[in-house]
N, C-alpha and C positions, 0 to 999 in steps of 0.2 A: 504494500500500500504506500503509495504517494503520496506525502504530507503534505499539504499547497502552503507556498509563501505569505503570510499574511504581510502586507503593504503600509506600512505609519509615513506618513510627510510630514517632516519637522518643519515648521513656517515661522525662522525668528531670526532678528538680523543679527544675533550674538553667539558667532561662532562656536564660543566655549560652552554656551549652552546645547549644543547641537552637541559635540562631543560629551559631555558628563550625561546626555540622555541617552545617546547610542550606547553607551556602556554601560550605563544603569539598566535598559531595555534587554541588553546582549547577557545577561546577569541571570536574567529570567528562565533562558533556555530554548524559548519558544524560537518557533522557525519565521527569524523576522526579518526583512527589509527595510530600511531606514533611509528614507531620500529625504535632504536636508535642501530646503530652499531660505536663501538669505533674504529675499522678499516675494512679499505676496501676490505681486504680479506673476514672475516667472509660476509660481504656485497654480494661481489658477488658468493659466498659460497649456503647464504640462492636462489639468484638468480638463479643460476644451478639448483638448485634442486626443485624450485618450484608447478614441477605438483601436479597440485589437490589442489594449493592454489595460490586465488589471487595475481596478480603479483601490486606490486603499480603503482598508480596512476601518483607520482610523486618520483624524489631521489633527493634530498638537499646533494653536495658535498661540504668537505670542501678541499681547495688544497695542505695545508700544512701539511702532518700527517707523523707519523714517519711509518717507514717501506714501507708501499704502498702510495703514494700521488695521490692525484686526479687525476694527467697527468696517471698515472701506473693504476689508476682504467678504466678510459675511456678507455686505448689499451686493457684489459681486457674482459671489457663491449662487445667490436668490438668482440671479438671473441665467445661470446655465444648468442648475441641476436638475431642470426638471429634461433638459437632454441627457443626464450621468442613467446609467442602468441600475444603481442604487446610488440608495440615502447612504450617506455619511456620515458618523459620527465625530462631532469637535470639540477639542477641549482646549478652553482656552487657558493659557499659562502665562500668567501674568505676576511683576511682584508687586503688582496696586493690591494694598487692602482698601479702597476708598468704597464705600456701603454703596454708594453710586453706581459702580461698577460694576462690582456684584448684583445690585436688585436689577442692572442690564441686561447681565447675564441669563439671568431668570427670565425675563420678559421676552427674551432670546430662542424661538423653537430650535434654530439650529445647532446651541450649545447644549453637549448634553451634560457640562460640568468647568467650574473655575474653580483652578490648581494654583496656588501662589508659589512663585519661589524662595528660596531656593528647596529645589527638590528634595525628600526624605523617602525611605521604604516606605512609608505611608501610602504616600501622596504616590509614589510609584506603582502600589496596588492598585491604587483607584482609577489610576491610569491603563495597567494590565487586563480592569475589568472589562474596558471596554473593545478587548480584543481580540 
């Protein structure tokens, strides 16, 4: 039997964070793919264009990026997924604790959770959940 690749796209402009997640992720065991986009154009760039390749599993956003920021990715997202072959799930990864934010999040169908940094086993469980 043939394990299938599950698919995560890291979406944040902060290299180092891109690296302590792939390792943290690679930790777990699972059989995972880790495509790291520094912004969230190229991100939903690869996502338009996906026919004939696996769509992820899962997209880790972060909210603060220069140019496109998570809020400009999600109105984005809205307008091509209803051509994606499935729903995605997204977690945004953010280090705002500001309550604003967060009650966004919520009001947010697309997010299906907001993860502060910096990352812990924790918070990396809950991440894994959605995998």
């Amino acid at each position: 039997m043939v394990e299938t690749v599950k698919q995560v796209y890291v979406v944040d402009d902060d290299e180092i964070f891109h690296f302590i997640l792939k390792k943290m992720l690679e930790q777990n065991g699972e059989n995972l793919e880790v495509t790291s986009f520094l912004c969230a154009e190229d991100a939903l760039e690869e996502l338009q264009h996906s026919k004939g390749h696996p769509l992820p599993s899962l997209i880790i956003l972060d909210m603060n990026m220069q140019r496109m920021n998570g809020w400009d990715f999600i109105e984005a997202y809205r307008g091509i997924k209803c051509n994606l072959t499935q729903q995605i799930p997204i977690i945004m990864c953010s280090s705002s604790i500001d309550m604003r934010d967060i009650q966004k999040v919520k009001r947010t169908p697309e997010l299906k959770a907001y993860i502060t940094k910096p990352l812990d086993p924790e918070k990396m469980q809950q991440i894994k959940d959605y995998l």
